[in-house]
FIPA-102954 format. One record per atom (N, C-alpha, C, O): residue in three letters; x, y, z. Coordinates in steps of 0.1 Angstrom, whole numbers, padded with zeros to 4 digits, always signed. Each point is the difference from the previous one (the first is absolute). Example, Ala and Ser with C-alpha at 12.3 -4.5 7.8 and 13.67 -1.06 7.14 Angstrom:
2
ALA+0132-0057+0078;ALA-0009+0012+0000;ALA+0009+0012+0000;ALA+0010+0000+0007;SER-0014+0011-0014;SER+0009+0011+0000;SER-0008+0011+0008;SER+0005+0011+0001;
***
This chain:
185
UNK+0178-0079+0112;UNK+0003+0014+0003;UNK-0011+0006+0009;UNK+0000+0012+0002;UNK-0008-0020+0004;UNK-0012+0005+0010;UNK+0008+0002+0014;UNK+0006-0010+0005;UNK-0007+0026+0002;UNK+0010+0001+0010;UNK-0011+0005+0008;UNK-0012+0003-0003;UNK+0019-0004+0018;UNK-0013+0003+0005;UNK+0005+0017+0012;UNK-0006+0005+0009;UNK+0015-0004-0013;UNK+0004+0015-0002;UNK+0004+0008-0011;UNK+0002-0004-0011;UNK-0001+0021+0017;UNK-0002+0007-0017;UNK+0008-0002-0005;UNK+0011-0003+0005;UNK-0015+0003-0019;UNK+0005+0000-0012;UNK+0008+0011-0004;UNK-0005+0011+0002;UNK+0019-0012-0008;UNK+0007+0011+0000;UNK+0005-0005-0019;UNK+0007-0009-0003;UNK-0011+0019-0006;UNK+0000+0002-0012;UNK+0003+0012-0006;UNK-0007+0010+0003;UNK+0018-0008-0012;UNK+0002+0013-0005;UNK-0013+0006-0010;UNK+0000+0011-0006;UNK-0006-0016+0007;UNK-0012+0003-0014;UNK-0014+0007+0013;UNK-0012+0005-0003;UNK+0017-0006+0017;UNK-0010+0004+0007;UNK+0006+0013+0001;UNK-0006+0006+0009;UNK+0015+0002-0015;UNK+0003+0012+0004;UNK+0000+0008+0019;UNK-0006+0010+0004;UNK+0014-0022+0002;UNK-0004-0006+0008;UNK-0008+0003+0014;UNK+0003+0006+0011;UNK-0011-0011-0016;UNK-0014-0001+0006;UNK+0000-0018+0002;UNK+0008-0006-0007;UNK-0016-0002+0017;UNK+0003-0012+0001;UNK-0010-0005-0001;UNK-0010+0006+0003;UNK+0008-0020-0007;UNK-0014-0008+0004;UNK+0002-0009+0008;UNK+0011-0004+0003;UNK-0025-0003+0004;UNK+0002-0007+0013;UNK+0004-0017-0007;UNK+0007-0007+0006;UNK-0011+0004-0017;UNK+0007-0011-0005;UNK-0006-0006-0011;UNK-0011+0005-0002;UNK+0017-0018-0009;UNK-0004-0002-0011;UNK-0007-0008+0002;UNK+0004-0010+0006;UNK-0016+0011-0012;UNK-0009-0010+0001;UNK-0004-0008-0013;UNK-0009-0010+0000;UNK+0015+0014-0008;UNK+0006-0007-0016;UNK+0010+0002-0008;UNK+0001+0009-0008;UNK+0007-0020+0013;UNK+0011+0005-0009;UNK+0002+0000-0019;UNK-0011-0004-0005;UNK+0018+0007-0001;UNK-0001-0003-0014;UNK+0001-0007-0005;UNK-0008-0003-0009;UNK+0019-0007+0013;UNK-0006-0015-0007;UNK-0013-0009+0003;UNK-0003-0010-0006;UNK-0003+0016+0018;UNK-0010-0009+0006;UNK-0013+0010-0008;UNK-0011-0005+0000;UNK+0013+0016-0004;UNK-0013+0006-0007;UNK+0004-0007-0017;UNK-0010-0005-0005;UNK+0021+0004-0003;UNK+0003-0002-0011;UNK-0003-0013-0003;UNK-0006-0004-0010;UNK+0010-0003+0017;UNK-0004-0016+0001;UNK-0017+0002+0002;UNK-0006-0003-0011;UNK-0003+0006+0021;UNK-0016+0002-0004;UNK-0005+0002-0008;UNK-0009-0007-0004;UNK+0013+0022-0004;UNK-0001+0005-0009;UNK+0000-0008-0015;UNK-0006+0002-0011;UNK+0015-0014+0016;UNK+0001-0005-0015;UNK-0009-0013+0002;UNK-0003-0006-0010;UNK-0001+0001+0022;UNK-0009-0008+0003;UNK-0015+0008-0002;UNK-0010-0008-0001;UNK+0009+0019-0001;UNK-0010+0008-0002;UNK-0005-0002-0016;UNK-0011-0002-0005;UNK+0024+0005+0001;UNK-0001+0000-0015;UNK-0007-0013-0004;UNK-0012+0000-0002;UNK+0020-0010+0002;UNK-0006-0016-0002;UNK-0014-0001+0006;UNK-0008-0002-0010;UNK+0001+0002+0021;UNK-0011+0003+0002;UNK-0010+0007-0009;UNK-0010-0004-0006;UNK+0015+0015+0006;UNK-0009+0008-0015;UNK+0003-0005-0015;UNK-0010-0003-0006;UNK+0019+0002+0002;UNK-0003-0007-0008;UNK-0003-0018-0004;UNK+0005-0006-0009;UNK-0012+0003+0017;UNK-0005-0014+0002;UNK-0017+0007+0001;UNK-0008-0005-0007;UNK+0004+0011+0013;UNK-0011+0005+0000;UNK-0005+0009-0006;UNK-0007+0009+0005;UNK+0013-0008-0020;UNK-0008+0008-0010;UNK+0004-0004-0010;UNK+0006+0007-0008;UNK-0010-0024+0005;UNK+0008-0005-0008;UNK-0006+0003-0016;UNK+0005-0005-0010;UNK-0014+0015+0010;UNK-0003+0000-0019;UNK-0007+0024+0006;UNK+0000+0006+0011;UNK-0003-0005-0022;UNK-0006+0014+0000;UNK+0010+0014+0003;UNK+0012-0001+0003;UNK-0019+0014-0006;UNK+0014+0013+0004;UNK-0005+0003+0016;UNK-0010+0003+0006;UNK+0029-0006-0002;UNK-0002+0007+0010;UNK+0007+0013+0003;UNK+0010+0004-0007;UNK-0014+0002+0014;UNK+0006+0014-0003;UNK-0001-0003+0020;UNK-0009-0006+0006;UNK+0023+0013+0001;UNK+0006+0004+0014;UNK-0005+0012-0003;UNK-0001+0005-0011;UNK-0002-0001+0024;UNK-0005+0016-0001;UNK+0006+0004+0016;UNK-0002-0006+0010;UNK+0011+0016-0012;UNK+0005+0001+0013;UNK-0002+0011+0004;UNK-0002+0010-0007;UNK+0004-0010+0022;UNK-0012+0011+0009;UNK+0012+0009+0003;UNK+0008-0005+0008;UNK-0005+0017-0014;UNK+0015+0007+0005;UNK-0005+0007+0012;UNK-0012+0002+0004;UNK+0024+0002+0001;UNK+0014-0006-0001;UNK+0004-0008+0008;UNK+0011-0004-0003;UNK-0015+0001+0010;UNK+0004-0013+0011;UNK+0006-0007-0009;UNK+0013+0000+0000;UNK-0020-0007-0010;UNK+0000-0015-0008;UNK+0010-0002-0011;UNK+0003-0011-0006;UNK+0002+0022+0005;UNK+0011+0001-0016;UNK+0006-0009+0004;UNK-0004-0010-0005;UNK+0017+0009+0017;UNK+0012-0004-0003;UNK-0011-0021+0000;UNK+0005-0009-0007;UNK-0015+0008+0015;UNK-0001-0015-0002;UNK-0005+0001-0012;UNK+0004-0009-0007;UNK-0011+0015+0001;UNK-0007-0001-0012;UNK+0008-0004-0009;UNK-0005-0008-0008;UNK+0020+0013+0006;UNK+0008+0001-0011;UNK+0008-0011+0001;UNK+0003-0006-0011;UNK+0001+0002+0024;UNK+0005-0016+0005;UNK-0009-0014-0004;UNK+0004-0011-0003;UNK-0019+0018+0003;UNK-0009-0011+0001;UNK-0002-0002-0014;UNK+0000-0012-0003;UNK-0001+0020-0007;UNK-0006+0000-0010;UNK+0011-0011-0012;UNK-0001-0008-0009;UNK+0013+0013+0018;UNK+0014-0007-0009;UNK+0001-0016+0002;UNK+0008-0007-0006;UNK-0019+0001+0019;UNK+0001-0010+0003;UNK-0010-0010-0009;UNK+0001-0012-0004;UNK-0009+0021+0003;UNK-0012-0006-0011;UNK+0005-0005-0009;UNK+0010+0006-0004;UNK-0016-0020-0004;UNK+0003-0006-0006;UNK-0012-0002-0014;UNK-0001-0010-0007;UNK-0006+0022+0006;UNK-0009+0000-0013;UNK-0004+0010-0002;UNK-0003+0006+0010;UNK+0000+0001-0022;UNK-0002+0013-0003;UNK-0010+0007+0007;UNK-0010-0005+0005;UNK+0014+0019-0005;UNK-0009+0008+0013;UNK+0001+0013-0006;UNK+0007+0003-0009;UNK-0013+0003+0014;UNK+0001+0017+0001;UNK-0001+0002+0010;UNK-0007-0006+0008;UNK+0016+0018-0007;UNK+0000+0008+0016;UNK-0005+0018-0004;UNK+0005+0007-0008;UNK-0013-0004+0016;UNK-0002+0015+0002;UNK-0002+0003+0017;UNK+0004-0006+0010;UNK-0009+0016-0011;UNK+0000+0008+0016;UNK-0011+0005+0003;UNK-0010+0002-0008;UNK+0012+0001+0020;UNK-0016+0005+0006;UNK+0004+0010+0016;UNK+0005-0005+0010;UNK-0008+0018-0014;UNK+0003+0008+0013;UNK-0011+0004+0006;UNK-0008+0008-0006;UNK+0005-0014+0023;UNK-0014+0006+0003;UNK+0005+0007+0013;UNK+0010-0006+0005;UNK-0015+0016+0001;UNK+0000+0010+0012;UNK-0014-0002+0008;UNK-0011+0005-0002;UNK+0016-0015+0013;UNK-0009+0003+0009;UNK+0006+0004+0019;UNK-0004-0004+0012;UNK+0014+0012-0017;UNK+0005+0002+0017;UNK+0001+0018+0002;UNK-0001+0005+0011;UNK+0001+0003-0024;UNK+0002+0009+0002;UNK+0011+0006+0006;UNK+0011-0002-0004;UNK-0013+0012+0015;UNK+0010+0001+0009;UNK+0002-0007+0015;UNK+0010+0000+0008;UNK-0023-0006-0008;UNK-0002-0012+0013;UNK+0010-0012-0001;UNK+0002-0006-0010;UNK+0002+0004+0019;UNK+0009-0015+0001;UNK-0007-0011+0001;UNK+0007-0011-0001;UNK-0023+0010+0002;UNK-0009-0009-0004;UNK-0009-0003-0009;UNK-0010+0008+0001;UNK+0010-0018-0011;UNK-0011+0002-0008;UNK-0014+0007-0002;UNK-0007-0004+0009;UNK+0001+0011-0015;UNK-0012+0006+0000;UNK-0010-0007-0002;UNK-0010+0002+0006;UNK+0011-0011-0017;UNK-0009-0007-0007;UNK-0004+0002-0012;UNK-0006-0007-0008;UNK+0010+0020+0007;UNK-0008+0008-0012;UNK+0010-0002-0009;UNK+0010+0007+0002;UNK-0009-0017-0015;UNK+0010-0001-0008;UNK+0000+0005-0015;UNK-0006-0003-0010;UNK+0017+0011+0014;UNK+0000+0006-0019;UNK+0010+0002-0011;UNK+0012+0002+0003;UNK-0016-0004-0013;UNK+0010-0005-0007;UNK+0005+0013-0010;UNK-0005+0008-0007;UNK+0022-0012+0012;UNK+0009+0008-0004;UNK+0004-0002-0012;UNK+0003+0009-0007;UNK-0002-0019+0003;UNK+0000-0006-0015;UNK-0004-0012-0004;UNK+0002-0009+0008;UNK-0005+0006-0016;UNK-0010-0013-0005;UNK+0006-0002-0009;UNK+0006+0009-0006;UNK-0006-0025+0002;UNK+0007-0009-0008;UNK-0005+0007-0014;UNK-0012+0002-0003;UNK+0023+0001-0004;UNK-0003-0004-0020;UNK-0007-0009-0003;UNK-0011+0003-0003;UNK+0015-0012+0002;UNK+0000-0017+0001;UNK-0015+0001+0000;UNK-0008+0007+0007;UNK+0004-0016-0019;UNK-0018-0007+0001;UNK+0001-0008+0010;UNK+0011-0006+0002;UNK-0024+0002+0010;UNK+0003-0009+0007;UNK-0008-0011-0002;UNK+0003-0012+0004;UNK-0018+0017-0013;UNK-0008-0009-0001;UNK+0005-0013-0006;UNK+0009+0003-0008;UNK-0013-0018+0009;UNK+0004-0012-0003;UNK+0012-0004+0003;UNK+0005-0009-0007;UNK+0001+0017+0019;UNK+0018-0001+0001;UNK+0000-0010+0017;UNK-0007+0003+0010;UNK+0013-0010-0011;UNK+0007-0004+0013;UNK+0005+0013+0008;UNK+0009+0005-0007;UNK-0011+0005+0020;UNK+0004+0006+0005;UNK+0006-0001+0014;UNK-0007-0003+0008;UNK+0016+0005-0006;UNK+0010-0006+0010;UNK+0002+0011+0006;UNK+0008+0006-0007;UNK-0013+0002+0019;UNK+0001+0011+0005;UNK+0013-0001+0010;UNK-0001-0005+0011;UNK+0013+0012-0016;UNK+0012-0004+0008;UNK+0002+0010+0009;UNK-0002+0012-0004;UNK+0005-0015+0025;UNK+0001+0009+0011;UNK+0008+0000+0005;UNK+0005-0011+0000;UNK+0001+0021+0007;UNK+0013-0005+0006;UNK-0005-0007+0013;UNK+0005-0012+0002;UNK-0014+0017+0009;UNK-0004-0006+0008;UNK-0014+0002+0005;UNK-0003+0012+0003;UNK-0005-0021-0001;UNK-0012+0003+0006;UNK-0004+0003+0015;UNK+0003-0008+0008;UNK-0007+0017-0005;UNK-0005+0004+0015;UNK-0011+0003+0001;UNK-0009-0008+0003;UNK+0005+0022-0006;UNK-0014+0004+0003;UNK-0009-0011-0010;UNK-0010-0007+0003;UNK+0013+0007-0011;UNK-0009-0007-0015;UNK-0014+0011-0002;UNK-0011-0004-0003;UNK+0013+0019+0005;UNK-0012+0007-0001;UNK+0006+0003-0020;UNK-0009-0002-0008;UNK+0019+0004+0005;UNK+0005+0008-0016;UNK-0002-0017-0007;UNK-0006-0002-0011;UNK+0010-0008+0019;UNK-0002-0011-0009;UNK-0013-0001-0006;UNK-0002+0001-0012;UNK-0008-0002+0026;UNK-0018-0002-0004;UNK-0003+0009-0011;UNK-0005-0005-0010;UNK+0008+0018+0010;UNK-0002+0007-0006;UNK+0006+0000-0016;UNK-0008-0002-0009;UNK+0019+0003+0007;UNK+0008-0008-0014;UNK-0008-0011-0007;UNK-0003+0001-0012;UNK+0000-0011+0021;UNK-0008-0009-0004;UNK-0011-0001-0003;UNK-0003-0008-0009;UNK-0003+0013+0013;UNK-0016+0007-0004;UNK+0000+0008-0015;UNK-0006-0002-0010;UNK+0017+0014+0013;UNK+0000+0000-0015;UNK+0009-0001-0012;UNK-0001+0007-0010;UNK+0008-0017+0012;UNK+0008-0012-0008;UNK-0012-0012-0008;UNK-0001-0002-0012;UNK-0006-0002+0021;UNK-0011-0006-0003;UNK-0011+0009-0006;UNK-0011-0005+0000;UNK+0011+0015-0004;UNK-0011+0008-0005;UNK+0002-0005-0016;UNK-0009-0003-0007;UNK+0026+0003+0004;UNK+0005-0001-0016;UNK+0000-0017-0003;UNK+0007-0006-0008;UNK-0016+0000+0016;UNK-0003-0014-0006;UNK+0016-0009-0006;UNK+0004-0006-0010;UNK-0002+0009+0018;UNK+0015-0011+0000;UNK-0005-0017+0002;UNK-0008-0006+0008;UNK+0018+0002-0018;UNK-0001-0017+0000;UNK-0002-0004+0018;UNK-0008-0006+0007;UNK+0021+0012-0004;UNK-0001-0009+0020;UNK+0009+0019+0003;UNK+0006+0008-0007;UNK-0010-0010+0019;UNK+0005+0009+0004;UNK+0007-0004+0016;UNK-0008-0005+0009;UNK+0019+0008-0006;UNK+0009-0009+0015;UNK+0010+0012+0002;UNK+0003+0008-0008;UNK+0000-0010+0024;UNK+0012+0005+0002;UNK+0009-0007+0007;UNK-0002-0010+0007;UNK+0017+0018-0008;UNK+0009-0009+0000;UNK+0008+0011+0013;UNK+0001+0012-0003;UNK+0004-0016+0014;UNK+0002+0010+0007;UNK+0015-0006+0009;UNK+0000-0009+0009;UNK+0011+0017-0013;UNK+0011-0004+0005;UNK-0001-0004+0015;UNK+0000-0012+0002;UNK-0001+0024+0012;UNK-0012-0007+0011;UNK-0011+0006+0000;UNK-0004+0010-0005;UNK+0000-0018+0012;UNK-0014-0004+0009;UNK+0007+0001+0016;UNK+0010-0005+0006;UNK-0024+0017-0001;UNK+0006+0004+0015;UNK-0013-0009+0007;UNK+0000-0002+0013;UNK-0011-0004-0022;UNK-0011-0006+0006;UNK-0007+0011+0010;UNK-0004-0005+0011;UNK+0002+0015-0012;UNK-0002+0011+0008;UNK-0011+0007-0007;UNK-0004+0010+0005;UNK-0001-0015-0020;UNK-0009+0008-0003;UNK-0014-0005-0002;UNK-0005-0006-0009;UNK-0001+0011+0019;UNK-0016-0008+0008;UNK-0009+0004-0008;UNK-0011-0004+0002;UNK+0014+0015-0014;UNK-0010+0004-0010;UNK+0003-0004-0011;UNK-0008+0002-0009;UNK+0020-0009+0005;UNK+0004-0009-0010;UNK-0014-0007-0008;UNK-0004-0011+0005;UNK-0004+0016-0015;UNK-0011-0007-0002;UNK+0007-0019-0014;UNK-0005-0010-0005;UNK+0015+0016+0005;UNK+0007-0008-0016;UNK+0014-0009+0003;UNK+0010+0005+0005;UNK-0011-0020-0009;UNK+0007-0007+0003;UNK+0015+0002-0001;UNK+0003+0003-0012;UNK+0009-0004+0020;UNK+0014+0003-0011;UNK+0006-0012-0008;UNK+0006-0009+0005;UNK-0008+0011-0016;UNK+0003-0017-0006;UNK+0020-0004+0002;UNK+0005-0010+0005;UNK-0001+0019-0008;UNK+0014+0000+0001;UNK+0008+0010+0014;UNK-0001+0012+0000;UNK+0007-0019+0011;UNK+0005+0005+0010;UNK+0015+0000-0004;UNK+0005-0009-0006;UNK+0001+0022+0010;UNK+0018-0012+0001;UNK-0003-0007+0015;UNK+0000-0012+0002;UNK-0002+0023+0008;UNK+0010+0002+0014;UNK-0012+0004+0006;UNK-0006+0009-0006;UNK-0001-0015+0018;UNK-0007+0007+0012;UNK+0007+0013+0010;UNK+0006-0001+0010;UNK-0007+0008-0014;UNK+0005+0006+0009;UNK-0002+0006+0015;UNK-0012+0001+0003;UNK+0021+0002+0008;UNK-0004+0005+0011;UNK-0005+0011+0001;UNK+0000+0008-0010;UNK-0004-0005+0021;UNK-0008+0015+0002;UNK+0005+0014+0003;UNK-0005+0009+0006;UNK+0019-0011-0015;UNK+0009+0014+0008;UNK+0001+0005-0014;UNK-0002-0007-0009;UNK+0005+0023+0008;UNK+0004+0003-0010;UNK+0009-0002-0009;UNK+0011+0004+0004;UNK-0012-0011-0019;UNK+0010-0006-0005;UNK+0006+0014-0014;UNK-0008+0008-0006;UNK+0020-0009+0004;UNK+0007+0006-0006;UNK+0010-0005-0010;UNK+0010-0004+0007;UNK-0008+0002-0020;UNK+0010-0002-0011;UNK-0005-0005-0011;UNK-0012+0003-0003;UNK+0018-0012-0006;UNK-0003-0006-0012;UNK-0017+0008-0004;UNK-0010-0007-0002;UNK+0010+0019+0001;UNK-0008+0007-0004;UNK-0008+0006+0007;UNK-0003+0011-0005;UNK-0003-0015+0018;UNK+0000+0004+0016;UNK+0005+0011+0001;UNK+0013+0000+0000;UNK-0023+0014+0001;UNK+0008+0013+0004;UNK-0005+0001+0015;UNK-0007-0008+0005;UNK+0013+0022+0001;UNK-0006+0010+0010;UNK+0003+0011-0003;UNK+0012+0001-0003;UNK-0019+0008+0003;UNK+0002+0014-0009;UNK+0008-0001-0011;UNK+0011+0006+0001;UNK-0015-0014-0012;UNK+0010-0005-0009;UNK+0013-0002+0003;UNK+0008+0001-0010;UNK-0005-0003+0018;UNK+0020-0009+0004;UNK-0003-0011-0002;UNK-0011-0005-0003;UNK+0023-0003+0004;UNK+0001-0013+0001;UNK-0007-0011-0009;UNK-0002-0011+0004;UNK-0001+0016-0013;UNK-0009-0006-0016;UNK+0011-0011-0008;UNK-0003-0011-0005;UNK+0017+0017+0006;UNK+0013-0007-0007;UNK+0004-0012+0013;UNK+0008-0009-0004;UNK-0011+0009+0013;UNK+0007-0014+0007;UNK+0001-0012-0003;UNK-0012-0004-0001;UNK+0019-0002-0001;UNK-0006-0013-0009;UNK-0006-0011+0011;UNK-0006-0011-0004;UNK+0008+0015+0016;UNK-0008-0012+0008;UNK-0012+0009+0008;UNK+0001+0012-0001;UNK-0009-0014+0007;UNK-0016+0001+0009;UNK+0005+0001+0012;UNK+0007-0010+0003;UNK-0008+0021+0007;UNK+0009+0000+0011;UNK-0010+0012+0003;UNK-0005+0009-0008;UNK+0003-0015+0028;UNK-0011+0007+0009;UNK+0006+0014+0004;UNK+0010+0002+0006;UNK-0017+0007-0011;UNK+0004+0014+0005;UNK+0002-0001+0015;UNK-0006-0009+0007;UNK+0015+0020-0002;UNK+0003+0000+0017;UNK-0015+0013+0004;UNK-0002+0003+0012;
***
């Protein structure tokens, strides 16, 4: 379904995108190769997915179902854009996990990594609560973030450098319900 003119969809209210750059069986099929990955590498202890809203729901909820050994999932909402269209750096948290994290496997789930300034920061104090391991798992990777101080242990999809939109992927919150990843025009 990768077209290399716009995309014409009733769910775009229509509005168009320049083309798919993941379709849904090719994210659902990862997705479940994602799963098997993670659970092979957490083979004993609690893990608890902690997902970074809202980008991350719709993989979170796909990913979590793929797992193959007991987990908890909670959430984690942080603001560091404000009203700027670029990260600030200054990251703060809009809600913090219930969830004990200390002695837990923590699996920081993203929809996609770019700046990596909210990641470093998450991580820093994610690690404050002395978690067994602490990793993140990040649907893409734009390889674009030069301040990324923290390894991504789980990728699905590298992604390109244009603005991506669907399977949880907003712009001014639209386009969150798409079920495939498709380059805004």
């Amino acid at each position: 379904m990768n077209a290399s003119t716009s995309v014409v969809d009733p769910r775009l209210d229509g509005r168009a995108v320049k083309r798919i750059v993941f379709d849904a069986q090719t994210i659902a099929r990862r997705v479940g190769e994602m799963g098997n990955e993670i659970s092979r590498a957490y083979p004993d202890g609690h893990v608890l997915a902690l997902g970074l809203l809202k980008g991350s729901f719709i993989f979170l909820g796909d990913l979590v179902r793929q797992i193959t050994r007991p987990l908890q999932v909670d959430f984690i909402v942080a603001s560091s854009y404000g009203d700027a269209m670029t990260s600030s750096g200054d990251v703060r948290l809009v809600y913090d996990p219930e969830t004990e994290l200390e002695g837990k496997h923590i699996l920081l789930v993203e929809d996609i990594v770019d700046s990596g300034k909210t990641i470093n920061r998450l991580m820093d104090l994610l690690g404050a609560r002395r978690p067994r391991s602490l990793d993140i798992c990040a649907l893409l990777h734009k390889h674009a973030a030069t301040e990324l101080r923290f390894p991504v242990k789980f990728v699905g999809f590298d992604a390109p450098n244009e603005f991506l939109v669907g399977y949880g992927l907003d712009h001014a919150e639209n386009f969150r319900h798409l079920p495939y990843i498709a380059s805004l025009q």
